[in-house]
Backbone bond lengths (Angstrom), bond angles and torsions (degrees), N, CA, C in turn:
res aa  C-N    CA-C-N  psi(-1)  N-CA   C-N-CA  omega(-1)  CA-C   N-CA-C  phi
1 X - - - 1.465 - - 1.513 111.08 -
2 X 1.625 131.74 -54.94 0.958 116.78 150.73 1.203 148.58 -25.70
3 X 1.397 130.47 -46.63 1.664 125.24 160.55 1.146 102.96 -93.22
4 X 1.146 136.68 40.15 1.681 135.08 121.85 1.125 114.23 -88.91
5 X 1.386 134.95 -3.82 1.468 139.39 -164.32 1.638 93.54 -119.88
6 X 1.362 129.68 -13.79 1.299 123.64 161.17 1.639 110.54 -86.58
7 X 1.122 103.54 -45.79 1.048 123.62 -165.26 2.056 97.68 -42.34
8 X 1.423 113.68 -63.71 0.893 141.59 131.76 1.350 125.70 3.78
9 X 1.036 129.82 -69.22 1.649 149.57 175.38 1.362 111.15 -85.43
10 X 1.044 127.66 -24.85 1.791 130.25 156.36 1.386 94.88 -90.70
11 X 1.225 168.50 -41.05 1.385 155.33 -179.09 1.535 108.10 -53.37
12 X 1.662 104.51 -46.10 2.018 103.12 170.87 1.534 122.60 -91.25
13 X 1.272 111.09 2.66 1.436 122.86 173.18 1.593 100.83 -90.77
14 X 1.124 121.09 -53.20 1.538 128.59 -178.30 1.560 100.39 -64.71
15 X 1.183 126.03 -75.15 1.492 126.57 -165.97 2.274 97.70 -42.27
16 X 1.409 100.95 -45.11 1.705 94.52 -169.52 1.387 96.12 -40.22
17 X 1.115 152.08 -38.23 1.317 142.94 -171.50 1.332 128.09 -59.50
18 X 1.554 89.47 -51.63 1.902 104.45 -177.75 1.435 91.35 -60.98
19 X 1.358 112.77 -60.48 1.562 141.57 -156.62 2.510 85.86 -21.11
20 X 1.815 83.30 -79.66 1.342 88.15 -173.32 1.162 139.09 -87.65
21 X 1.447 108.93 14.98 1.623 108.20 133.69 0.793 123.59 -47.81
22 X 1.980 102.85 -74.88 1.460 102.28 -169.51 1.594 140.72 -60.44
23 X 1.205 106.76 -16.09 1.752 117.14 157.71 1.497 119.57 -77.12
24 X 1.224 121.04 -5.01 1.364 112.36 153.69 1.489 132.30 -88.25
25 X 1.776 111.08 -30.38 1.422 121.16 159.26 1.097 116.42 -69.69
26 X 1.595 122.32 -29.26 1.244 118.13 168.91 1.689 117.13 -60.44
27 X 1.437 113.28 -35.87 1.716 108.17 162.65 1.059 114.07 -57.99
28 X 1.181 129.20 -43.09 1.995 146.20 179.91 1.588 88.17 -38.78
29 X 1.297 99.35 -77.32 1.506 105.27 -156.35 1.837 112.81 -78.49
30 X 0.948 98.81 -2.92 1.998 96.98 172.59 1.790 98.96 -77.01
31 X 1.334 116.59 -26.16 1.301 123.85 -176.32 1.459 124.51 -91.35
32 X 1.397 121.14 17.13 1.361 146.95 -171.98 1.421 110.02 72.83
33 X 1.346 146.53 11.36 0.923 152.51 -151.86 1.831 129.05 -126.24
34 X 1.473 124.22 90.70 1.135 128.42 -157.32 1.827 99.26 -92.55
35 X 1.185 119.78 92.16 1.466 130.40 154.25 1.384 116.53 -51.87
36 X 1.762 125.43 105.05 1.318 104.01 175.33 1.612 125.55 -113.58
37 X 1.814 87.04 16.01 1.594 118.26 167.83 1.343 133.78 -45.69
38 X 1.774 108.07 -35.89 1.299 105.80 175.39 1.465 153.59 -27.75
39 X 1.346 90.39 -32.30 1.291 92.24 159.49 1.963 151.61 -65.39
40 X 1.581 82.34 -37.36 1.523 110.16 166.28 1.535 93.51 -77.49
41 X 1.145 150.63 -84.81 1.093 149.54 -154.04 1.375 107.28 -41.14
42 X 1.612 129.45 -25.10 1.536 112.80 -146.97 2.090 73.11 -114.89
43 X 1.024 117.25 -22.23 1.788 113.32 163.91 0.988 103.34 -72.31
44 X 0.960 153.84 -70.96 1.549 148.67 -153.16 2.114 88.40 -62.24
45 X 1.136 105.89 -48.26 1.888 98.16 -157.39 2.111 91.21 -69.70
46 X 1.335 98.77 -30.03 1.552 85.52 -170.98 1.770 104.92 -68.77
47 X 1.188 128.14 -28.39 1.342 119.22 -173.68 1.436 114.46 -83.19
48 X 1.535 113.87 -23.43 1.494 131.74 172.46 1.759 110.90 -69.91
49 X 1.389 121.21 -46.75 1.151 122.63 151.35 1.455 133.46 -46.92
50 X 1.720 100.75 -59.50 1.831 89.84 -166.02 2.161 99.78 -82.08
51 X 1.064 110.62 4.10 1.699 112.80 167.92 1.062 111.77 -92.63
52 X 1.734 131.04 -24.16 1.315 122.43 153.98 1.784 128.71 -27.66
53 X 1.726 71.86 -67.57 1.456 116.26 -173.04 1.921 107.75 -62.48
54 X 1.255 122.54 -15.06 1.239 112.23 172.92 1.326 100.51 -98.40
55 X 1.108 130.38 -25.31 1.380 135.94 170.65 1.784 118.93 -60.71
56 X 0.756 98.03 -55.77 1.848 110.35 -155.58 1.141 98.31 -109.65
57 X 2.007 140.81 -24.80 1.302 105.05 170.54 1.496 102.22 109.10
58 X 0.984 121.13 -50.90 1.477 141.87 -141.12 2.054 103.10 -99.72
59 X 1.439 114.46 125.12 1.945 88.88 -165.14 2.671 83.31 -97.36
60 X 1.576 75.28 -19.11 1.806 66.19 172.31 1.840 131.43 -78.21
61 X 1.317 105.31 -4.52 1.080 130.84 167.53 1.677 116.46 -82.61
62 X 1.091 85.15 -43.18 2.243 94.24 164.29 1.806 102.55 -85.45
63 X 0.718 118.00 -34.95 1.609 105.44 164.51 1.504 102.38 -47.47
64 X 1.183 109.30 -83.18 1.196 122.98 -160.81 1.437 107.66 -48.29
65 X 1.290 119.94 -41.42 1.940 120.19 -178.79 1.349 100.94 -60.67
66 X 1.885 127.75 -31.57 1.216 103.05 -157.60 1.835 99.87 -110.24
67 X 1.271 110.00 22.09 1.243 117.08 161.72 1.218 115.19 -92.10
68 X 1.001 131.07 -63.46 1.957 141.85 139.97 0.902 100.16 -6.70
69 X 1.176 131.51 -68.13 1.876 131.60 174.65 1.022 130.30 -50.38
70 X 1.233 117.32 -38.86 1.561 142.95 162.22 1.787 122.89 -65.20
71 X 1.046 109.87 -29.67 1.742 115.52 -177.20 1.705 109.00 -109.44
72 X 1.928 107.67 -22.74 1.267 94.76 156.49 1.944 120.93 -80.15
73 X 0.905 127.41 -25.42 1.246 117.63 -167.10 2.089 82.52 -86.85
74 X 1.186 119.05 -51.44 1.331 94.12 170.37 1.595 136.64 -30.81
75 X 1.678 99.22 -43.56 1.553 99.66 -170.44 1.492 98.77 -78.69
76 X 1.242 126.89 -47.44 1.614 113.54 162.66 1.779 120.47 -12.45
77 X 1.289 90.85 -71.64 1.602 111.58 -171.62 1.442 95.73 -41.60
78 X 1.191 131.04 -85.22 1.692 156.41 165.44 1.404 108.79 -23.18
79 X 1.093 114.03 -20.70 1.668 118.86 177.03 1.849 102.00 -87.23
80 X 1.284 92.40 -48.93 1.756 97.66 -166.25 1.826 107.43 -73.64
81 X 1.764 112.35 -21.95 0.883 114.04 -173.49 1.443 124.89 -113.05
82 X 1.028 119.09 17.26 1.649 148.63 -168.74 1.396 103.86 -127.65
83 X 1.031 126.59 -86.56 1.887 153.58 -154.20 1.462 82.82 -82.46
84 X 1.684 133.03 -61.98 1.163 109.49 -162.05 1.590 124.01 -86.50
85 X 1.266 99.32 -24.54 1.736 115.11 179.08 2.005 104.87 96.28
86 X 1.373 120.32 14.50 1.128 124.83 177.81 1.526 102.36 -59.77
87 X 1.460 122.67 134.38 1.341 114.11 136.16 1.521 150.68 -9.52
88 X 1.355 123.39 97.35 1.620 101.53 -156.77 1.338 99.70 -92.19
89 X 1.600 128.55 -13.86 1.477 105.89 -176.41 1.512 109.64 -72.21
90 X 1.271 116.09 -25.58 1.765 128.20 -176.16 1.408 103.30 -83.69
91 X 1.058 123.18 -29.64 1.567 143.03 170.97 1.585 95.99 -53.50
92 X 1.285 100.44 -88.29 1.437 110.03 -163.28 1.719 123.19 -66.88
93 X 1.411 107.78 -26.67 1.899 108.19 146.39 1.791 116.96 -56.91
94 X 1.350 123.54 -51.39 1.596 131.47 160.08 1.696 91.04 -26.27
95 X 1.356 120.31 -68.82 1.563 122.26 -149.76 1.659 105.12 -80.71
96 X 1.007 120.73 -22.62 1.569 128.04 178.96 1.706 103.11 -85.33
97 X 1.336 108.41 -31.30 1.818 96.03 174.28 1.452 122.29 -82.29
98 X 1.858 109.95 -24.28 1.568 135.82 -176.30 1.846 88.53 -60.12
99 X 1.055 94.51 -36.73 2.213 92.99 -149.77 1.428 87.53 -88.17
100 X 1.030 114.51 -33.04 1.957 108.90 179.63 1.607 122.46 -65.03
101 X 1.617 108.64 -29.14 1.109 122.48 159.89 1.285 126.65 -75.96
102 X 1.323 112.74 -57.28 1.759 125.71 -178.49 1.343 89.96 -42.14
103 X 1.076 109.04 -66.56 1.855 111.97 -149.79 1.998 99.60 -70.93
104 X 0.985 116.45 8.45 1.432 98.91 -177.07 1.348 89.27 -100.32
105 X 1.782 108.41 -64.96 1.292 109.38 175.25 2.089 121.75 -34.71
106 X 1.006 111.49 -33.00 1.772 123.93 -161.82 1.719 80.40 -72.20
107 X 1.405 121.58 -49.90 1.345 128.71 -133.30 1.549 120.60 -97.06
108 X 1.635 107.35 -20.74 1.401 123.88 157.28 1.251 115.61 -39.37
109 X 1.222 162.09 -72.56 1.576 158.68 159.81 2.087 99.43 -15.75
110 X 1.047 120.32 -58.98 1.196 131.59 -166.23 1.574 114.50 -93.58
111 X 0.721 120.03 17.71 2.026 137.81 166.45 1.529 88.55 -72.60
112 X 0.983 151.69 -85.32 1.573 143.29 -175.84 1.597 126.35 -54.15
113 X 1.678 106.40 -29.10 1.700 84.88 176.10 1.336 127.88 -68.97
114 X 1.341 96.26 -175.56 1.481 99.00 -176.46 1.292 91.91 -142.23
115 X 1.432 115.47 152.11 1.657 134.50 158.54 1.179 117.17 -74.40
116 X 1.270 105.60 149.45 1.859 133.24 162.69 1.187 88.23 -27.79
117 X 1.518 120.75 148.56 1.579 142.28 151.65 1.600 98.20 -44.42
118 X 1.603 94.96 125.05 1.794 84.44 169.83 1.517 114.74 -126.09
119 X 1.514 90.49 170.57 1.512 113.93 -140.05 1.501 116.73 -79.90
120 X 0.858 117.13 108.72 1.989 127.97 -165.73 1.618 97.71 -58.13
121 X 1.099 125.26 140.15 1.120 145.26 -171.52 1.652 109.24 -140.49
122 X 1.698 93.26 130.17 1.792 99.78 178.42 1.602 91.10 -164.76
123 X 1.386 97.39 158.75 1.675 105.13 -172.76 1.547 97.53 -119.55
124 X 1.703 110.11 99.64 1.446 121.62 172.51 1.556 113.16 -9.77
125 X 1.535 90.10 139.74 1.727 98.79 178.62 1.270 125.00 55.44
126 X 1.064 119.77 -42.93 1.843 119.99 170.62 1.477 102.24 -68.46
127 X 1.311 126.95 -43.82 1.250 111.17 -161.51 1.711 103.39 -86.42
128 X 1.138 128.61 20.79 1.029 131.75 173.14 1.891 113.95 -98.80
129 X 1.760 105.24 -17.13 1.355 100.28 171.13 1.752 116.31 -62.22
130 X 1.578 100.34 136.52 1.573 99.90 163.65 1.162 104.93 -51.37
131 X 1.865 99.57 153.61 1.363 116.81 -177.73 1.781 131.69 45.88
132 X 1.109 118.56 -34.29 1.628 123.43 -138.87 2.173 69.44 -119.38
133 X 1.559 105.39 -48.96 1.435 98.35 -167.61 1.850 118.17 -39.08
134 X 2.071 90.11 -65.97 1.394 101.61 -162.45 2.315 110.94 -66.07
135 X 1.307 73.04 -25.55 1.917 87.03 168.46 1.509 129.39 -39.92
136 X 1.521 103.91 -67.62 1.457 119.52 -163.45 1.841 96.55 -113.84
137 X 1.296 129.39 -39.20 1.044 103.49 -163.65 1.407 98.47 -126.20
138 X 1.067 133.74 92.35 1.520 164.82 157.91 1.720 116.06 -157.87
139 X 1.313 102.79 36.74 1.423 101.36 -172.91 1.474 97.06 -132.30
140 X 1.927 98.85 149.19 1.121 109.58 -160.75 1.697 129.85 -52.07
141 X 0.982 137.54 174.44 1.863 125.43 -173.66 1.331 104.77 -62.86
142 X 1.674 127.33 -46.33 1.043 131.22 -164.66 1.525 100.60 -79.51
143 X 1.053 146.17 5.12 1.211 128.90 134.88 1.706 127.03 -74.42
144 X 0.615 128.97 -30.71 1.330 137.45 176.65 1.713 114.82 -74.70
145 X 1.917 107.30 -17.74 1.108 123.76 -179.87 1.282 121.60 -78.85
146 X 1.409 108.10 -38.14 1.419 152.33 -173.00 1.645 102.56 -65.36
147 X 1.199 103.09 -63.17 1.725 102.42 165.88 1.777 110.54 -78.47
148 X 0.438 111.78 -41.20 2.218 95.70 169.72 1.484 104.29 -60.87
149 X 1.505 125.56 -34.60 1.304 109.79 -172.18 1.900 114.68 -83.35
150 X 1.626 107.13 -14.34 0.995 107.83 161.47 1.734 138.18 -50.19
151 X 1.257 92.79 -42.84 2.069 133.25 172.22 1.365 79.55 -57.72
152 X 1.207 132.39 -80.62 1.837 141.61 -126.05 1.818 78.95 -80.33
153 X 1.221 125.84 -44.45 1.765 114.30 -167.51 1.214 116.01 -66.32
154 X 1.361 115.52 -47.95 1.657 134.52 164.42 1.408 109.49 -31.93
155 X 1.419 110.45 -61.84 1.549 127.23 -175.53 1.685 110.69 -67.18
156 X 0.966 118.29 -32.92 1.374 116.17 -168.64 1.558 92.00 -94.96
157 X 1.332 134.88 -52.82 1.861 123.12 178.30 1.402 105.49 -42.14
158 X 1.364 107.52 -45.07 1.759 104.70 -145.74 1.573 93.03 -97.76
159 X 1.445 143.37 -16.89 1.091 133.56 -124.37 2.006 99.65 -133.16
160 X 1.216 108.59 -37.79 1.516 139.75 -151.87 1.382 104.78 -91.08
161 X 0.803 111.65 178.46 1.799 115.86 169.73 1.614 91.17 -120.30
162 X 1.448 138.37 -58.71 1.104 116.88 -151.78 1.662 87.65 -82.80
163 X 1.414 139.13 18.79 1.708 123.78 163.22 1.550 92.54 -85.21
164 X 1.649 108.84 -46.82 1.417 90.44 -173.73 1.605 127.67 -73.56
165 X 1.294 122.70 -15.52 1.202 121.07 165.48 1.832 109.19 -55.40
166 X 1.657 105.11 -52.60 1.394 95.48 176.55 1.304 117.27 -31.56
167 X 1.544 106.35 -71.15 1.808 113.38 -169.74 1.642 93.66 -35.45
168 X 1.096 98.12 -76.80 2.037 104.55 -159.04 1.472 86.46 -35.61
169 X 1.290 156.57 -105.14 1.381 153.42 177.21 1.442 106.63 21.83
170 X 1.220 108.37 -87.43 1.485 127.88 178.13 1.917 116.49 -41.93
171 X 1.711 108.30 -59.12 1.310 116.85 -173.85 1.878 111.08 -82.30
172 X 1.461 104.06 -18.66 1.720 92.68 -158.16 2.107 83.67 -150.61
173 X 1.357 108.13 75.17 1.361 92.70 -177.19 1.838 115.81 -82.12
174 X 1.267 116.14 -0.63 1.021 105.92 176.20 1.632 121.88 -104.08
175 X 1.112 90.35 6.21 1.841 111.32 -167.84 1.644 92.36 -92.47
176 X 1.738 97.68 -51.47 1.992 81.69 -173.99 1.700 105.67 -80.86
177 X 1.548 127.59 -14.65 1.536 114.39 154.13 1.054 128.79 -24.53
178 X 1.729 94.86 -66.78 1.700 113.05 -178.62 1.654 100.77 -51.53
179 X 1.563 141.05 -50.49 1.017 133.05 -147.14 1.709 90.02 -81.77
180 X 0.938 118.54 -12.77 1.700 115.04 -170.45 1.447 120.68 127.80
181 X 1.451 106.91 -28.21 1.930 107.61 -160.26 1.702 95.62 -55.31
182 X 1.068 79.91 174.55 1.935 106.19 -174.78 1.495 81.26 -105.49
183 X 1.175 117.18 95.71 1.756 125.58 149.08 1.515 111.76 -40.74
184 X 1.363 96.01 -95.02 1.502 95.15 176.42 1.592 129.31 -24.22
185 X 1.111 103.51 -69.88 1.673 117.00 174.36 1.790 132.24 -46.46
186 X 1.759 88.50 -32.04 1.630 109.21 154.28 1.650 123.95 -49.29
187 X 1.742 91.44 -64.97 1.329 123.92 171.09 1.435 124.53 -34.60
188 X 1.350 120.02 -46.67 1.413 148.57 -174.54 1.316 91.89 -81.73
189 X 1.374 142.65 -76.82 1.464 140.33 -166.24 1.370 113.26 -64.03
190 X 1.377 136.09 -7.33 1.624 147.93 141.87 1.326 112.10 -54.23
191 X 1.149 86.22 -62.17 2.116 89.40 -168.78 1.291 99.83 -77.11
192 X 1.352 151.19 -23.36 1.570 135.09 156.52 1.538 108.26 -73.53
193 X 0.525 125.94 -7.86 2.086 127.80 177.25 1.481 99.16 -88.97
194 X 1.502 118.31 -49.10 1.132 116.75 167.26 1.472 140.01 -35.10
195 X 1.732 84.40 -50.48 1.725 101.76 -163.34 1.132 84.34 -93.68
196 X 1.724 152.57 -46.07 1.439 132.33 -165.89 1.918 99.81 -64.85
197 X 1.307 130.19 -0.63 1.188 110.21 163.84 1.633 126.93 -101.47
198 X 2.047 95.38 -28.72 1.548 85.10 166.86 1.483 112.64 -90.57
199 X 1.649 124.75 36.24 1.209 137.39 166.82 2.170 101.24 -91.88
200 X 1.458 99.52 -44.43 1.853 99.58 -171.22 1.506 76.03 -73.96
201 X 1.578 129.41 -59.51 1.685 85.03 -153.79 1.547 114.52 -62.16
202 X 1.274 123.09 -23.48 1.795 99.13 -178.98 1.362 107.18 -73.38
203 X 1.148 111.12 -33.64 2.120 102.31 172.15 1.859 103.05 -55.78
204 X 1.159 109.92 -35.76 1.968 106.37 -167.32 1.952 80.02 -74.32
205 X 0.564 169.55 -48.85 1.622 161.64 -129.70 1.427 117.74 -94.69
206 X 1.976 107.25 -37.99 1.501 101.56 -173.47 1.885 90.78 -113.92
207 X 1.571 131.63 -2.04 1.152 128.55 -164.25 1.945 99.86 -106.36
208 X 1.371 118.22 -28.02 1.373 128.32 -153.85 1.828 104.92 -126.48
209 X 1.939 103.07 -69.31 1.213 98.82 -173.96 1.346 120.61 -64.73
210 X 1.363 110.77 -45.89 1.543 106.32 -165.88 1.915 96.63 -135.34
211 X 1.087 129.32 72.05 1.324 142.77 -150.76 1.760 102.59 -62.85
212 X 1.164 96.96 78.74 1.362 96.86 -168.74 1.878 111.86 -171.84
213 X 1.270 129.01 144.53 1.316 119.12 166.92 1.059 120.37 -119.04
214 X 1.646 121.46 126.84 1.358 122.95 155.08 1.563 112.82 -136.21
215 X 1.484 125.59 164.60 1.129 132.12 -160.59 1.935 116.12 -69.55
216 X 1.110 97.84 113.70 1.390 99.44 162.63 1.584 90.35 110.81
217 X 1.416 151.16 -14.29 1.312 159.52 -140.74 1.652 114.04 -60.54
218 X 1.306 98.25 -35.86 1.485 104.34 158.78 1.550 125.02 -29.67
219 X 1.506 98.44 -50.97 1.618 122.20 -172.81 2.086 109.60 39.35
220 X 0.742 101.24 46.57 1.601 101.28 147.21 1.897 88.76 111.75
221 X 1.600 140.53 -22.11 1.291 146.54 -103.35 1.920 80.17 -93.67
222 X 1.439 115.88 -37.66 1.116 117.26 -178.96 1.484 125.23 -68.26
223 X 1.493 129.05 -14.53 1.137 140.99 150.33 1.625 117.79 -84.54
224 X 1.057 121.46 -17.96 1.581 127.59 161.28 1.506 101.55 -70.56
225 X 1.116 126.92 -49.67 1.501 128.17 169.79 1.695 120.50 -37.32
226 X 1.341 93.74 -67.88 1.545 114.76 167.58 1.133 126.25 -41.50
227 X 1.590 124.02 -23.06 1.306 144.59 -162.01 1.626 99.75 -103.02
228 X 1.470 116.75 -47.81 0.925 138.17 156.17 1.551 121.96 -12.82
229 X 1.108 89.68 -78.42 1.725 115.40 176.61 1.668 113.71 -32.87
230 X 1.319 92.45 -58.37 2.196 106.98 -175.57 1.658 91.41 -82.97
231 X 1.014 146.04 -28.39 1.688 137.43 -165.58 1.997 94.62 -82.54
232 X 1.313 104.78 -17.92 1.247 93.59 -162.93 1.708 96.99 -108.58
233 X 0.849 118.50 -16.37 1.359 135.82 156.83 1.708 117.53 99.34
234 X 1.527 99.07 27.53 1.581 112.43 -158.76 0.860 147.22 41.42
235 X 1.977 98.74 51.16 1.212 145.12 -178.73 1.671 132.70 -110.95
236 X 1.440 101.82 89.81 2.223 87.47 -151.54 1.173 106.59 -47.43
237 X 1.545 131.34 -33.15 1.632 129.76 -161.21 1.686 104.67 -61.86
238 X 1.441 110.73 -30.80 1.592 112.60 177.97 1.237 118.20 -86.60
């Protein structure tokens, strides 16, 4: 029963990763827009994060660096592929090989540190149930965040006017022109929402999952994401 109860607790520690990628490409792509950058983006945010984090102490301060990291190389992308009319699948391979490099090169100095002792996390009394306790609820906030923000995405596409303007953006871009929206400008605030999330998951990977940096660490998780997106049918609940 025990290594089913790990088994278990690395299955929702591992998935938080895919998890928030793929709800950020999934904003990418509700907005007509296929990012195939992720990968570079979520390297570049993991080395921007866990160097925060040797710096400052702080693992919400490496969130935050590798979200920053994540929505600037996004708005790049969105600039060249919006405003300029570049190609985004050639675009966004360009941006997945840039971040594989940057971040190795950035990350050489920091191949040996190590982080602050980190901080054990459990949610009173639940985590005291056999089996079901040490499983599900001894896991970090941003998992538990990860599923509420799923609820909050659902609610805001289906529920909102500015989710539904998104869709129309994404499904009918010349229909919400005609109505007035700023296409472009829509467009641009997707693909940075996007990338500041597949920016936390590469900060959650070298700051949370595996507290540590080495080159390439991502290992493919940002194209598993991507994959994600169409298997689930660009549907957050799936």
């Amino acid at each position: 029963m025990e290594s089913y109860a790990l088994l278990l607790a690395a299955t929702l520690n591992a998935g938080t990763v895919l998890a928030i990628a793929a709800l950020g490409l999934l904003i990418n792509e509700k907005a007509g827009i296929v990012n195939l950058g992720a990968e570079g983006m979520m390297l570049c945010a993991a080395i921007a994060g866990f160097a925060t984090v040797v710096h400052t102490g702080s693992d919400v301060m490496g969130f935050v660096a590798g979200m920053a990291a994540g929505a600037l190389m996004a708005a790049i992308f969105g600039g060249l592929v919006i405003y300029l009319g570049t190609n985004q699948y050639a675009t966004g391979l360009a941006l997945s090989l840039f971040g594989a490099g940057f971040s190795a090169f950035v990350g050489i100095g920091y191949v040996q540190e190590k982080l602050p002792p980190r901080p054990a996390f459990e949610i009173p009394f639940f985590a005291d149930i056999p089996w079901v306790g040490p499983a599900v609820f001894k896991q970090h906030p941003l998992v538990y965040g990860v599923i509420g923000f799923v609820f909050a995405l659902i609610w805001f596409l289906e529920k909102t006017r500015t989710g539904l303007v998104l869709r129309s953006v994404g499904e009918s871009p010349e229909s919400a022109h005609a109505l007035g929206y700023p296409v472009r400008r829509i467009r641009l605030y997707a693909v940075v929402a996007g990338g500041a999330l597949c920016g936390l998951a590469g900060a959650y990977i070298s700051v949370a999952y595996t507290p540590l940096w080495v080159e390439g660490m991502v290992a493919g998780k940002g194209w598993i994401a991507l994959a994600l997106t169409t298997f689930a049918t660009w549907r957050p609940a799936r």
